[in-house]
C-alpha positions in Angstrom: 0.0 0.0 0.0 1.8 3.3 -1.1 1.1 6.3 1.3 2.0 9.9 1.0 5.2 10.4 2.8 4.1 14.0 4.4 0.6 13.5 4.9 0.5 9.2 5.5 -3.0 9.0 3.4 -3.2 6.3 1.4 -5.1 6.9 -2.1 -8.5 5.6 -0.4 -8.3 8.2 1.9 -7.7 11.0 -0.7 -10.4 9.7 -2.2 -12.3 9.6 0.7 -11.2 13.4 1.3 -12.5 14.8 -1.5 -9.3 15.4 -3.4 -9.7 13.2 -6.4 -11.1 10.0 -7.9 -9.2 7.0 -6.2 -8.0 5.5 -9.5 -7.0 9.0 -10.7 -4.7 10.2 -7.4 -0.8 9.6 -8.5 2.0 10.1 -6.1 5.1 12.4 -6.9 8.8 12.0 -6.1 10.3 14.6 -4.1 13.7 14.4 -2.4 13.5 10.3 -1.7 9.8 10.3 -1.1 6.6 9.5 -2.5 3.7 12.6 -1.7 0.7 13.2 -2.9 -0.5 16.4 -4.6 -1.5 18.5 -2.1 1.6 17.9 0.2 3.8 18.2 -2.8 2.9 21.6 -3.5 3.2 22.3 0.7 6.6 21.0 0.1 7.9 22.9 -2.5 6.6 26.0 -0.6 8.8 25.3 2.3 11.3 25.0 -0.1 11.4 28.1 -1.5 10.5 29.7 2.5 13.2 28.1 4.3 13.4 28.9 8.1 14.1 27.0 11.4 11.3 26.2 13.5 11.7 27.0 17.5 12.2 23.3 18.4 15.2 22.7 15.8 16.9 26.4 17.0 17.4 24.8 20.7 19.6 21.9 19.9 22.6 23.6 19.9 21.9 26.5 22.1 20.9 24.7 25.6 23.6 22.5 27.4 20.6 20.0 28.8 19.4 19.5 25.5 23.0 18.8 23.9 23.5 16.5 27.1 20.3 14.8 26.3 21.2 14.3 22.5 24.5 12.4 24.1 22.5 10.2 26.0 21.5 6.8 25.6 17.9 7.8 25.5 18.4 10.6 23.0 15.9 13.9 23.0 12.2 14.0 22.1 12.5 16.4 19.5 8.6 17.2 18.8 5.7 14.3 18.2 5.6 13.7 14.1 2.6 15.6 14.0 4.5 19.0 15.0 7.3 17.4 13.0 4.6 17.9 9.7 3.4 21.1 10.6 6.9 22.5 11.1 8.1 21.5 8.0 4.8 23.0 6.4 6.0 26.3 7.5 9.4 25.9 6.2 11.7 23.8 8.3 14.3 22.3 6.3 15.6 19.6 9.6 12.3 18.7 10.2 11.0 17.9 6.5 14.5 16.2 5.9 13.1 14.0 9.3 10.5 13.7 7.9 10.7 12.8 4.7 13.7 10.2 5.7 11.9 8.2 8.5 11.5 4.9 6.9 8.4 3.5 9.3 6.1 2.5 6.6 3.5 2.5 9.3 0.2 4.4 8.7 -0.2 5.6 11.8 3.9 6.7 12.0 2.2 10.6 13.1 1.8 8.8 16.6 5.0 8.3 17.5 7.6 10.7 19.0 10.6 11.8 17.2 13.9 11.1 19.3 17.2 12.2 18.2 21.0 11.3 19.1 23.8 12.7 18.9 26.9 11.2 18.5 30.2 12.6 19.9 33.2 12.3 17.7 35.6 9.0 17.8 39.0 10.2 17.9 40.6 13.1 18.0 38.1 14.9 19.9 38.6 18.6 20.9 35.6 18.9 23.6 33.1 17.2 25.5 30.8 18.4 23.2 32.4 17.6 19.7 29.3 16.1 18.2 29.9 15.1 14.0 26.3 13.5 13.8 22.6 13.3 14.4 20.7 10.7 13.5 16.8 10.0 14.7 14.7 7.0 16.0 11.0 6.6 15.5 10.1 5.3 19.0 9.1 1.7 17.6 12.2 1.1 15.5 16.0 0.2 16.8 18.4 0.8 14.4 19.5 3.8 13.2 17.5 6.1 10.2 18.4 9.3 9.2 21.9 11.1 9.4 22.5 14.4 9.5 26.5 15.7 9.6 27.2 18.4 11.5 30.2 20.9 11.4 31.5 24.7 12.2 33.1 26.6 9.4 36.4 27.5 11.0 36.8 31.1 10.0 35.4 33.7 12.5 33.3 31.2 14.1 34.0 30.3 17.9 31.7 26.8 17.9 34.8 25.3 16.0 36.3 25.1 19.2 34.1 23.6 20.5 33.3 20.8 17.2 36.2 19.8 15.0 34.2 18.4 11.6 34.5 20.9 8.7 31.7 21.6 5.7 33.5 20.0 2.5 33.4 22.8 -0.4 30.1 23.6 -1.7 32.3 24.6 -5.3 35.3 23.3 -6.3 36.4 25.4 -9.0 37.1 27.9 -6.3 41.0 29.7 -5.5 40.6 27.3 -1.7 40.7 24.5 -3.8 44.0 25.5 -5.1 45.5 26.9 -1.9 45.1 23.2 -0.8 46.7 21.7 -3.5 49.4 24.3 -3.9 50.0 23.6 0.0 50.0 19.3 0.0 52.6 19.5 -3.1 54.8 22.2 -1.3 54.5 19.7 2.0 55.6 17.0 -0.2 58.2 19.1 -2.5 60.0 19.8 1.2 59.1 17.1 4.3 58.5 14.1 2.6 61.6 11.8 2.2 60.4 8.7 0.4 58.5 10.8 -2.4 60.5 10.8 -5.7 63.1 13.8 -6.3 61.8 16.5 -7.8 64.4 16.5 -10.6 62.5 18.5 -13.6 61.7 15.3 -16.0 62.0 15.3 -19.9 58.8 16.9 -21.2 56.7 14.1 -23.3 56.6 14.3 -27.2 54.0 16.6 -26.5 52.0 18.7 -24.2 49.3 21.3 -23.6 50.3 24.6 -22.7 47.9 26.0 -21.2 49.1 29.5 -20.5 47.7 31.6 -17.9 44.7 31.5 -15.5 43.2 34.1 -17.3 43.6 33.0 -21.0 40.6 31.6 -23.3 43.0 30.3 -25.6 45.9 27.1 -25.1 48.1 25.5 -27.7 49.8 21.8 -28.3 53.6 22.1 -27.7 55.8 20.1 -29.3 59.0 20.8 -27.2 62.8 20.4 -28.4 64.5 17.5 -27.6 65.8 17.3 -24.4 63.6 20.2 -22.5 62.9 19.8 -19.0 60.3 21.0 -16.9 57.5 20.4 -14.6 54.5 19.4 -16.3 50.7 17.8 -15.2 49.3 14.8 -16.6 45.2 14.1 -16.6 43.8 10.8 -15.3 40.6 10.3 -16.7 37.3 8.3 -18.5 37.0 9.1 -21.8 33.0 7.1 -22.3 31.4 6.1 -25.6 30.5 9.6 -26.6 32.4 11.4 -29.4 34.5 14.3 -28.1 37.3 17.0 -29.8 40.9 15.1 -29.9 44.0 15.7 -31.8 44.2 14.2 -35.3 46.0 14.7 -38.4 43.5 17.3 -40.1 43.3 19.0 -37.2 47.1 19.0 -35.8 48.5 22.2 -36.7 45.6 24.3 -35.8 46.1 22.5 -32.5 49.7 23.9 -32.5 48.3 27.1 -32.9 45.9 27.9 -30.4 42.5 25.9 -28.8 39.8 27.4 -27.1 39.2 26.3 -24.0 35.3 26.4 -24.3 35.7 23.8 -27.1 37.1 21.1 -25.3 35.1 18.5 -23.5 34.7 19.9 -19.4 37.1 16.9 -17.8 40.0 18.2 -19.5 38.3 21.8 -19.9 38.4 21.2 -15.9 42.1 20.1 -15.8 43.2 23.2 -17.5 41.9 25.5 -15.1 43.5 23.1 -12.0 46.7 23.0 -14.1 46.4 26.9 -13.7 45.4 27.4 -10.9 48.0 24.8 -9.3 50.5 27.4 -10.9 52.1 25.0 -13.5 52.1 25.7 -17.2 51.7 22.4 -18.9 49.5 19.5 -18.8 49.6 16.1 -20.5 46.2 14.7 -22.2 45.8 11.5 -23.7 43.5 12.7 -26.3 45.2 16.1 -27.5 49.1 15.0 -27.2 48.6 12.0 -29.0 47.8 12.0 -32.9 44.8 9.5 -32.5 44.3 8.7 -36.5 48.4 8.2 -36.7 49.1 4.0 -35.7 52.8 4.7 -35.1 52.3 7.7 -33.3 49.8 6.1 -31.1 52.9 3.2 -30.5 55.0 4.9 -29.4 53.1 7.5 -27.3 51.4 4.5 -25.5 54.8 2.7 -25.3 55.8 5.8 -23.1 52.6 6.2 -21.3 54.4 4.9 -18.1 57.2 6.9 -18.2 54.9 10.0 -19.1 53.0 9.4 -15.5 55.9 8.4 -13.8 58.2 11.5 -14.5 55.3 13.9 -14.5 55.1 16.5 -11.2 51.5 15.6 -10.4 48.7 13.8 -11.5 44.7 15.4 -11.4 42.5 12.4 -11.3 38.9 12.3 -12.2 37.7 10.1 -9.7 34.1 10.1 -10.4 33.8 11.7 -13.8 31.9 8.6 -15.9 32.9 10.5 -19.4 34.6 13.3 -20.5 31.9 15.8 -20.7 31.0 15.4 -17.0 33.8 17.1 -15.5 35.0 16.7 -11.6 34.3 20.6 -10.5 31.1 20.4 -10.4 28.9 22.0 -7.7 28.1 20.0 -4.6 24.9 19.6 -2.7 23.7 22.5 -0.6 23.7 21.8 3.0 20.9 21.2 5.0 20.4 24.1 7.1 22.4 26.4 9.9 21.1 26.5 13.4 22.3 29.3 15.9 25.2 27.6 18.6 25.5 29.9 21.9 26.8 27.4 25.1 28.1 29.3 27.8 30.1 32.3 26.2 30.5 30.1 22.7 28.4 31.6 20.2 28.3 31.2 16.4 26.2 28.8 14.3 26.7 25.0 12.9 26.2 23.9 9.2 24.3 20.9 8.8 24.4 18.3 5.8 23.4 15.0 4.8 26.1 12.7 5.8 28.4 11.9 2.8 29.7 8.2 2.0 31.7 7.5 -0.6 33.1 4.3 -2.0 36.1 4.1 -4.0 35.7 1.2 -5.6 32.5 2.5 -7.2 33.6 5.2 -8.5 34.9 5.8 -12.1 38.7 5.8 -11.7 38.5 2.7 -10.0 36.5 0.4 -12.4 38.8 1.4 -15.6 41.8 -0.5 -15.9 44.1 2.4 -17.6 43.8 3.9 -14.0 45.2 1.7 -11.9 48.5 2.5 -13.5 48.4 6.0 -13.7 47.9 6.4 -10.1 50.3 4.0 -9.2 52.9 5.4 -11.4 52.7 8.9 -10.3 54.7 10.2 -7.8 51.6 12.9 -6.7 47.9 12.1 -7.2 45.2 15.1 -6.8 42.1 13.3 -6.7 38.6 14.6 -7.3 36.0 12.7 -5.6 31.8 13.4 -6.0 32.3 15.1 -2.1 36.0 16.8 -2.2 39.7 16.9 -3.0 41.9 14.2 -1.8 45.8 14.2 -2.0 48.0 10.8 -2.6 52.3 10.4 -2.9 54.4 7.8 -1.8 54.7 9.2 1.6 51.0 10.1 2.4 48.7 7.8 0.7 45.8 9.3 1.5 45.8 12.7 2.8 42.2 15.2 3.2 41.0 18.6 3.8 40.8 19.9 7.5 38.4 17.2 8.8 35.1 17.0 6.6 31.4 15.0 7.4 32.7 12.6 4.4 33.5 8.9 5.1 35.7 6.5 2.7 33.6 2.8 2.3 37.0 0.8 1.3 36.9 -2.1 3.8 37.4 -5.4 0.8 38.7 -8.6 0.8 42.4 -9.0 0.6 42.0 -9.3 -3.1 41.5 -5.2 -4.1 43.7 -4.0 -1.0 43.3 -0.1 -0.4 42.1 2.1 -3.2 45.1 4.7 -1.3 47.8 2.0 -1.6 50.8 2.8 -3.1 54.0 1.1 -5.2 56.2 -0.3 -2.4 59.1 2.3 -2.3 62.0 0.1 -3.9 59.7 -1.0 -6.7 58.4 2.5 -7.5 62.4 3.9 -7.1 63.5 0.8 -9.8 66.1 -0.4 -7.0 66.1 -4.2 -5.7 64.3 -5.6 -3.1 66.9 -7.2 -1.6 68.2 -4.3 -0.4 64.9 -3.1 1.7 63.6 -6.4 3.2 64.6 -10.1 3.5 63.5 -13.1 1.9 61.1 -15.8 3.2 62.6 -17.9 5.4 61.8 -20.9 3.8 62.6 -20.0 0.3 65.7 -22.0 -0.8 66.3 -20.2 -4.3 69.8 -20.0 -4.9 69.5 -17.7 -8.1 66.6 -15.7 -7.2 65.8 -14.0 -3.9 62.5 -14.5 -2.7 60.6 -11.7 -1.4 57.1 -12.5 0.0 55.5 -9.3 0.3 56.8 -8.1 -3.0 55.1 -11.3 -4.4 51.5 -10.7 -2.3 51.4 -7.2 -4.1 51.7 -8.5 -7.2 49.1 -10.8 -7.0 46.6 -8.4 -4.7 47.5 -6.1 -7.8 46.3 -8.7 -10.5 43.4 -9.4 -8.5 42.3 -5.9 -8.4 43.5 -5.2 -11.9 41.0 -8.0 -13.4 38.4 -6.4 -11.7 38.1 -3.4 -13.9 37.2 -2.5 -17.5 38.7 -1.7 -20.7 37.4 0.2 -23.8 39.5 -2.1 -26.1 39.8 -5.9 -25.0 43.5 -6.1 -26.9 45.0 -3.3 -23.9 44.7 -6.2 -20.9 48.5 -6.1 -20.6 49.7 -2.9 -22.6 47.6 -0.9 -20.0 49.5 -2.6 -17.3 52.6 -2.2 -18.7 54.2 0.7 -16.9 54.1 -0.9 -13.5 55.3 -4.3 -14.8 58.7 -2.4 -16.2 58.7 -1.3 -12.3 58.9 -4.9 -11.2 61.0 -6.0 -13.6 63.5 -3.2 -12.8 63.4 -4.3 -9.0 63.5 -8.3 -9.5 65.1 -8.4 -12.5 62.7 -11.1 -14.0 61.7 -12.5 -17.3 57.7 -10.9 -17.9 55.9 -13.9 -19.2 52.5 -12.5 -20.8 51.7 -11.1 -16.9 53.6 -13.8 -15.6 57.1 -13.5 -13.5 59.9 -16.4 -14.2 61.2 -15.9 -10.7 57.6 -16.6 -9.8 56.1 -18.8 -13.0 54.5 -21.4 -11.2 52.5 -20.0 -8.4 51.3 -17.5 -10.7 49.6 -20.5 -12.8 47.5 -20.6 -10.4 45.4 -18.0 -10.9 41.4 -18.9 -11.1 37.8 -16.8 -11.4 36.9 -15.3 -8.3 34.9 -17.7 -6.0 34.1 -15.1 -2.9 34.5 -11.7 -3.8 31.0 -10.9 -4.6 31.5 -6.9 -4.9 34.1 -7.8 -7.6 31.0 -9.1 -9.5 28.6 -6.3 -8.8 31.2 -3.8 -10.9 31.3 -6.0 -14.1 28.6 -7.2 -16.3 27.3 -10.8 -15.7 28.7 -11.8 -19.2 32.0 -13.0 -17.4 35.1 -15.7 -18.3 33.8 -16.5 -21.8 36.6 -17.1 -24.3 37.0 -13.5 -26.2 36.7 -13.1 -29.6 40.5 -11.9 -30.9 43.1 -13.5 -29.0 45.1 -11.5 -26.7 47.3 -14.0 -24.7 48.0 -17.4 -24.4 45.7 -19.0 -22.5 48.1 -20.1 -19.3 47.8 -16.0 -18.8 45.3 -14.6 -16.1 45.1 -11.8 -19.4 43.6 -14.1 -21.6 40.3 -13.9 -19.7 37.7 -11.2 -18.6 36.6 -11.0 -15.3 37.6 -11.2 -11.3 40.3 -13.4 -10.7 42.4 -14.3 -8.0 45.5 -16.9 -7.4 45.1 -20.1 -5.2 48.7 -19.0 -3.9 47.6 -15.5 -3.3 49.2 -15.1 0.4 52.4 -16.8 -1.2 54.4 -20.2 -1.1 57.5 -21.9 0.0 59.5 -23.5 -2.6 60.0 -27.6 -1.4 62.7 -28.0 -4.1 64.6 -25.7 -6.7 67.0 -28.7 -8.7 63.7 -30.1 -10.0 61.9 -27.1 -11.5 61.8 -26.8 -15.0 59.2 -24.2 -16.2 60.3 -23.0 -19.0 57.7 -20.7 -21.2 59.0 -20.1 -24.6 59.4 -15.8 -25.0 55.9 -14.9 -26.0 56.3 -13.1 -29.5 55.1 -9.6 -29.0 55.2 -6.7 -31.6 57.5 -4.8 -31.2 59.4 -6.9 -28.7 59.1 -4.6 -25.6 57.2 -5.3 -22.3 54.9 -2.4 -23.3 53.8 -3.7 -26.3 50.9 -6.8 -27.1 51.2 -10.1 -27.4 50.8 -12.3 -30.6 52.0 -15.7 -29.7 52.9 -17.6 -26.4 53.9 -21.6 -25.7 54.4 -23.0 -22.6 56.8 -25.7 -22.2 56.5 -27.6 -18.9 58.6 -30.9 -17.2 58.1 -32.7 -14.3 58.5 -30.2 -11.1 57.4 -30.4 -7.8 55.2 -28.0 -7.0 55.4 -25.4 -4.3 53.4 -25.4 -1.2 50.8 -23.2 -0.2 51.6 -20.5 2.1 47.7 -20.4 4.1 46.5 -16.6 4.5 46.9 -15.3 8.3 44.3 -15.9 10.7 
């Protein structure tokens, strides 16, 4: 039976009311909830006459109420009948109460409204440093609404008193690139285990994108060797058509672009890329002739390098195509109510709580991603709710301390969205010289390095779990960080597969218990594709989650006995970077290894 969320009339009693035939009364979608004509238009009233009701204005200016909200038996707010008429006259809390209770109950108006608060976790800075109010109809248990509460630290005394921030309403916004500027500064001076910020060869080419002002930028072809700091973009292109750089249009492209003609992802990265202060930014699908085969070769070839030696990386987190853009507006908060405990006096912002998970968003389903973050020394990232900053020495660093909340907790298989290259794999040197081998590997030839061996399979694992516009790229697109490993073990790269490591990694299967790897990709999984990419011993000859049955490692039980030998797949040209055409597997009797069981 569908009721009006504001009212709780069913369409008999409309009908019954006089408003309308029964079989002619439709319900209307407004902000999550189903109301019925009448309230609707009571609803978008309030909207447009927002004010706080007398009831919502106490909660932060009366220490027994604030004591009550911490309580285990919270504080009746108002019956949901006052709740109704509140939000009639314009109440944004109570309508958002309101309109959020989930009791499906008819008769939900006769039950009090109690709200909790709930005092911060860690790094509290009072007894009163609430970050959250949620309410309870008086029938129901479990949690229903949550609001996020925080005080805007600029000339407002209550941040003393709470330490949660608002998250920027916009963006595009000079704040945006104080923060930035400051977290590379931070990292340019205090953090030791970043890479040196030795100005890198400039790529083939690059955008220069001039000053903040300027309509206009231009495609740069540099001289050969010029050095200098440049940007590269991280992004989603989608299925839609979209301006690029090809050979009709290539020496215009030299000559000037409009920024108002590009697509707003990369129309977005010019403006960071200006307002960060740099002067020029690398983009797939401007610096690389995309009608020209050998230029596309041997730009791709490079593409590890060219995120690697670049100065920062802007990410697109959530940006599903390239007309989206990442600086878009955010939500509105909720409301302000007035704050005035003891000689504290100010006002608090509230807004729906904000939870975001990575692995859901854009960057982290598409498999050209995984390598561009992990190859660049600095990562801004622009999330749905804020700016985050990422480097080899803070992983995950964010703004002040906002209402948002990061939903990462996955199997051992994807690992942290934040995690980074170990340090001696992203510095090319050998693991040997950073952390011993297993103490039960016997390799005389090879050492053995366990953790280095878990990341590469946690990598794989996460790697399979994302998408690709073309098929063919399964190991071109994760090219970059196998030339990382390959500089630190010095091993053979067997179509994804390491000699030092050849028969463990045979072992990779389709995912058996990692159901949110399945929820990204379609259901149309581990069927044999149509154009060969990689012989079929290779977890890249496959689509879909995979992981390895020795995925927490192994002990060799005998070395003089092992005799994998895979013929050097044929690749064109013959470079790690490039694809695959043909690969034989020769095998002779070996003992296998045993199975190093995951930690309990």
């Amino acid at each position: 039976m569908e009721l009006c969320k504001w009212c709780g009339k069913d369409r008999r009693q409309l009908s019954k009311s006089g408003v309308q035939p029964e079989d002619e009364i439709v319900f209307i979608d407004f902000e999550g909830a189903k109301l019925c004509v009448t309230c609707y238009e009571t609803a978008t009233w309030a909207v447009e006459n927002p004010k706080n009701c007398a009831d919502c204005n106490l909660l932060f200016t009366d220490e027994d109420v604030i004591q009550a909200l911490l309580s285990e038996g919270g504080y009746t707010h108002s019956t949901l009948d006052r709740l109704k008429k509140a939000a009639s006259q314009g109440c944004v809390l109570c309508r958002i109460f309101l309109l959020q209770d989930s009791n499906p109950s008819s008769d939900r108006h006769a039950f009090d409204l109690t709200l909790f608060a709930e005092r911060k976790k860690s790094g509290a800075i009072s007894d009163r440093d609430i970050d959250l109010l949620y309410f309870r109809s008086n029938h129901l248990t479990v949690e229903r609404c949550c609001v996020a509460v925080s005080a805007s630290a600029e000339s407002n005394p209550p941040s003393t008193q709470i330490s949660q921030r608002p998250s920027l309403r916009n963006l595009l916004c000079e704040e945006t690139f104080q923060q930035g500027r400051a977290w590379f500064q931070e990292c340019l001076q205090t953090h030791s285990e970043s890479k040196d910020l030795a100005k890198a060869q400039l790529p083939t080419r690059v955008l220069d994108v001039g000053s903040l002002a300027d309509p206009l930028l231009r495609v740069y072809e540099p001289p050969k060797p010029t050095y200098d700091d440049y940007i590269n973009l991280s992004y989603c292109w989608g299925r839609e058509q979209f301006l690029t750089t090809r050979k009709e249009n290539f020496e215009s492209h030299k000559q000037s672009m409009n920024v108002e003609d590009l697509p707003k992802t990369i129309a977005d990265a010019v403006l960071v890329t200006r307002g960060l202060g740099f002067r020029y930014l690398w983009v797939d699908a401007l610096c690389i002739i995309q009608d020209s085969l050998e230029d596309k070769m041997n730009e791709i070839g490079a593409m590890g390098d060219i995120y690697n030696n670049c100065t920062l990386t802007i990410a697109a987190v959530s940006a599903s195509a390239v007309a989206e853009g990442f600086l878009k507006p955010k939500p509105k908060l909720i409301a302000k109510l007035p704050y005035h405990i003891g000689d504290v006096v100010g006002e608090v912002e509230l807004a729906h709580q904000k939870g975001v998970d990575l692995w859901q968003e854009t960057m982290y389903t598409r498999g050209w991603c995984l390598q561009e973050y992990l190859l660049s020394p600095r990562v801004l990232l622009f999330t749905n709710a804020e700016v985050l900053w990422s480097c080899q020495t803070s992983p995950f660093t964010r703004s002040d301390n906002t209402h948002v909340t990061y939903g990462y907790d996955r199997s051992e298989i994807t690992s942290s969205p934040f995690r980074r290259l170990r340090s001696h794999i992203f510095n090319n040197t050998s693991s040997q010289t950073h952390s011993s081998p297993s103490s039960t590997s016997t390799s005389t030839t090879e050492e053995f390095n366990l953790e280095d061996y878990k990341d590469w399979t946690s990598l794989i694992s996460n790697y399979s779990l994302r998408q690709l516009t073309v098929p063919s790229d399964r190991l071109p697109a994760l090219s970059g960080v196998a030339g990382k490993y390959q500089s630190s073990w010095n091993s053979t790269y067997h179509a994804g597969l390491w000699s030092k490591h050849f028969i463990p990694l045979l072992s990779w299967h389709r995912s058996t218990y990692d159901k949110h790897a399945l929820e990204l990709l379609d259901a149309d999984l581990y069927k044999p594709l149509p154009k060969w990419r990689a012989p079929s011993w290779s977890w890249a000859s496959i689509e879909g989650p995979l992981e390895f049955e020795f995925q927490n490692g192994y002990a060799q039980t005998s070395t003089n006995n092992t005799h994998n030998n895979p013929d050097k797949p044929k690749i064109i040209p013959d470079h790690i970077r490039a694809k695959i055409a043909a690969g034989q597997l020769k095998a002779s009797k070996s003992q296998p290894p045993r199975i190093i069981p995951p930690p309990r």
